[in-house]
Structures are given as C-alpha cells and as structure tokens.
C-alpha positions as CSV (number, residue, x, y, z in Angstrom):
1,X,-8.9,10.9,-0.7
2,X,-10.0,11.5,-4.3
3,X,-12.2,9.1,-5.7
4,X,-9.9,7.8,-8.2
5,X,-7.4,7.3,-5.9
6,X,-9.8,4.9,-3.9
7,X,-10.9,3.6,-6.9
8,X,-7.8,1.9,-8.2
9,X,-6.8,0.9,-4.5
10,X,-9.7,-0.7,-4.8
11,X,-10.0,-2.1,-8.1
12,X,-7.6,-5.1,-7.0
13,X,-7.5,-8.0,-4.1
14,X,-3.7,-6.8,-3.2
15,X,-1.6,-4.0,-3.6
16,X,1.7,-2.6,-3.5
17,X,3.3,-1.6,0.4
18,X,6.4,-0.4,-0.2
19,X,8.9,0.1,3.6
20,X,12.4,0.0,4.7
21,X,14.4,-2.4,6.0
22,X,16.6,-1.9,8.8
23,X,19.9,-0.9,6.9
24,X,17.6,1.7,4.7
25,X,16.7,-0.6,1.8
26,X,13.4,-0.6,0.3
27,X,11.5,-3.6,0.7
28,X,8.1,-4.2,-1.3
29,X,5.0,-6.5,-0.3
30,X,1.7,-7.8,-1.6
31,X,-0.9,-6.7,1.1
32,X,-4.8,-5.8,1.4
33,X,-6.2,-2.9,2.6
34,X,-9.8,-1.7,3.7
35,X,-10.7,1.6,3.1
36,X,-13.1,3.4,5.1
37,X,-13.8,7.1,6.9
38,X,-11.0,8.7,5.3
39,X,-8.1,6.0,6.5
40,X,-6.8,2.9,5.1
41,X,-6.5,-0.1,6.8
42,X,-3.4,-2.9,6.0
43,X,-4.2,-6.4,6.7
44,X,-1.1,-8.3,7.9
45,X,-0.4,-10.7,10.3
46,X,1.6,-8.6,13.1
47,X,4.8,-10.2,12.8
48,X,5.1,-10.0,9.4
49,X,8.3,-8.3,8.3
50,X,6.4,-5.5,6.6
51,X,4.7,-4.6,10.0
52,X,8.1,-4.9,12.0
53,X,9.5,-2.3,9.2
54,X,6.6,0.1,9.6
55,X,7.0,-0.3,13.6
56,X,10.4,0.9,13.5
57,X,10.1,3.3,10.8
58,X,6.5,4.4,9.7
59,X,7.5,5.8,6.2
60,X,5.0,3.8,3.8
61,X,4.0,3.7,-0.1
62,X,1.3,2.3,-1.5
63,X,0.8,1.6,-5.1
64,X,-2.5,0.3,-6.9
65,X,-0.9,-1.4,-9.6
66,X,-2.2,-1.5,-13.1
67,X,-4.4,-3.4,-15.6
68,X,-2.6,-4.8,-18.9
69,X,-3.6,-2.8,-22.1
70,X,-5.9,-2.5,-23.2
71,X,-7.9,-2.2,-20.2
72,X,-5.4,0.3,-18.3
73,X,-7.1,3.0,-17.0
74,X,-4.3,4.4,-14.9
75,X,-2.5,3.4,-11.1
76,X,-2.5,5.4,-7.9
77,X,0.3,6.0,-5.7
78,X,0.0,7.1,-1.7
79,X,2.6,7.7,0.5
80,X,3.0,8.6,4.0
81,X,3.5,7.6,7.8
82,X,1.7,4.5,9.2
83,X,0.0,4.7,12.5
C-alpha cells in the first residue's frame, strides 16, 4: 500500500465504506479501520448492514475523506473484494 494512501486512511477516526445493497444500489457508511501487515481491518458490529452487504457481495470502496481548505492535502480511494 503506498504510504500516502495509508496516510490519509489514517489521518481520520472514520472513513468512507462504500457496498451494495441487495437490489444493486450503493450504499455508504461511516466505519474504522486498522491497518496493519499489508491488510486493512473494518470494525463493525457483525450484523451491521454494511457487513451483511459485503457477506453477500464482497465488492468494497473505501474513501479517506478530506480536510477543508486550507489544510487539504489530498483523499485516497481503495477498492476491492472483502474477505
């Protein structure tokens, strides 16, 4: 994962999951994650209707957010397949 990448992830308490619902719409949630050895971690409660979206389809995006100006510095997008 490239530093900055990690760094903006990082440089917040929540960020952006972005799943889909069961008819195909997107659905977006506040989450945490912990990143560590290469993998990032989402803390949820397993129930959660995010976690029930990723369980029956495990296409994810995750999106760091941004500071207001003046202090933006840039956001960082990752998408992919839960696990």
């Amino acid at each position: 994962m490239a530093r900055f990448v990690r760094e903006r992830l990082e440089a917040h308490k929540h960020v952006f999951l972005g799943t889909l619902r069961a008819d195909g719409a997107p659905r977006i949630s506040g989450i945490e994650v912990t990143i560590g050895a290469g993998e990032i971690w989402l803390g949820s409660m397993t129930a959660s209707r995010k976690i029930r979206d990723l369980r029956r389809d495990p296409r994810m995006v995750l999106h760091s957010g941004s500071d207001d100006p003046p202090s933006f510095v840039g956001d960082a997008r990752v998408s992919g397949r839960a696990e």
